[in-house]
C-alpha positions in Angstrom: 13.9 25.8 -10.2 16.5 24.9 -8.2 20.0 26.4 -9.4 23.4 25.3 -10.2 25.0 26.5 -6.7 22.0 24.8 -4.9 22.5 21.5 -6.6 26.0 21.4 -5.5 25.3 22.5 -2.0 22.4 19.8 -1.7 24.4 17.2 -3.3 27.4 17.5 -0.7 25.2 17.4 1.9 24.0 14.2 0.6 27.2 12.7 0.3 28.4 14.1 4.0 26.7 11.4 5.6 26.1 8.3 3.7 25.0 5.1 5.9 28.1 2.5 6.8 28.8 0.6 3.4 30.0 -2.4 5.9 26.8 -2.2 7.5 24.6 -3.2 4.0 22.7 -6.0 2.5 20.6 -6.2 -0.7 17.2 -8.6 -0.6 14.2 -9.1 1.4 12.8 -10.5 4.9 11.1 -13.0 4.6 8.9 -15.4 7.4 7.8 -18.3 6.5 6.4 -21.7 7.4 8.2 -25.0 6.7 5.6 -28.1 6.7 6.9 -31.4 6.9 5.1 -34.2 4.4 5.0 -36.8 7.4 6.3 -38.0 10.6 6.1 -34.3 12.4 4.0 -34.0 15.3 4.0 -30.3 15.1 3.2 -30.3 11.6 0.7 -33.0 11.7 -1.2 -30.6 14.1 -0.7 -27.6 11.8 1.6 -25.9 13.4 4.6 -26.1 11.6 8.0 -24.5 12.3 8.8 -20.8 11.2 11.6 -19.7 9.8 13.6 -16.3 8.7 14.8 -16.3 5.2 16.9 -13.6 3.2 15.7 -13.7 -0.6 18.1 -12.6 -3.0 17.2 -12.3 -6.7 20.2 -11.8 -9.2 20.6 -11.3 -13.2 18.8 -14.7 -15.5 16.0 -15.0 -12.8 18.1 -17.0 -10.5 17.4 -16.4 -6.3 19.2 -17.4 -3.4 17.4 -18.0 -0.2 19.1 -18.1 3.0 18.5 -19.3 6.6 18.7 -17.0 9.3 19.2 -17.6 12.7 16.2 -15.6 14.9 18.6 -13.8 16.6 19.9 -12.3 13.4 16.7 -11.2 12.2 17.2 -7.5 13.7 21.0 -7.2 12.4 19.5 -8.2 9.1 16.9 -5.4 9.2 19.5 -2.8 9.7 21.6 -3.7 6.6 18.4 -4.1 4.4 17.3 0.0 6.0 21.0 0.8 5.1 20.6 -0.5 1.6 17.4 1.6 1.2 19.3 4.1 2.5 21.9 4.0 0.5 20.2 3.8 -2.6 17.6 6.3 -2.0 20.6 8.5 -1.7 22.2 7.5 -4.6 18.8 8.0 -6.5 19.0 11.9 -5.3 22.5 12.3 -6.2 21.5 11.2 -9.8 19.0 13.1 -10.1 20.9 16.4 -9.0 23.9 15.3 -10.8 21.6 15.5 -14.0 20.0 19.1 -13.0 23.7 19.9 -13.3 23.8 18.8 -16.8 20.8 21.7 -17.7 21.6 25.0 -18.3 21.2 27.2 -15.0 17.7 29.1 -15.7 20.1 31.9 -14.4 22.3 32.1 -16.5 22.1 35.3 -19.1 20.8 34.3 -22.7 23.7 35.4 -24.4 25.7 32.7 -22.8 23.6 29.9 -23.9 23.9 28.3 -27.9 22.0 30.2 -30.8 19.2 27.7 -32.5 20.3 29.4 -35.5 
């Protein structure tokens, strides 16, 4: 079990080198194929024309798509891994932050509460 001093030392570390919060984008990659009904060559044949999208789902259900450029796609990729980054961090801070709310396995049993 890890203890108290450990926690603390682990968190900080943690929190040392977070990824750059300017740098960050919640949502997913998507690529995708627009079809035209009629009157496209290209999509007469099949082909159709891809296209880069950023989904974004918020609170009620409601998403926002957006159109990227291709030449954004890889800036776009680095702010979603910063978001993953950032919130896998986050996730571990918790979760030490709430070992730090246990009693230390350490500590002597007279210092701990009486069930009596």
């Amino acid at each position: 079990m890890m203890k108290h001093e450990q926690a603390i030392a682990r968190r900080n570390r943690l929190l040392s080198h977070p990824p750059d919060l300017s740098a960050i984008l919640r949502g997913s990659l998507l690529h995708r194929t627009i079809r035209h009904r009629q009157g496209c060559p290209k999509c007469a044949r099949g082909e159709g024309h891809p296209v880069w999208v950023l989904t974004v789902g918020y609170p009620g259900g409601v998403t926002r798509q957006i159109s990227l450029r291709k030449e954004l796609v890889p800036q776009v990729r680095r702010w979603l891994k910063n978001y993953q980054k950032l919130r896998e961090t986050l996730e571990q801070v918790c979760d030490l932050n709430q070992r730090l709310l246990r009693p230390d396995a350490a500590e002597p049993s007279s210092r701990r509460r009486s069930r009596d």
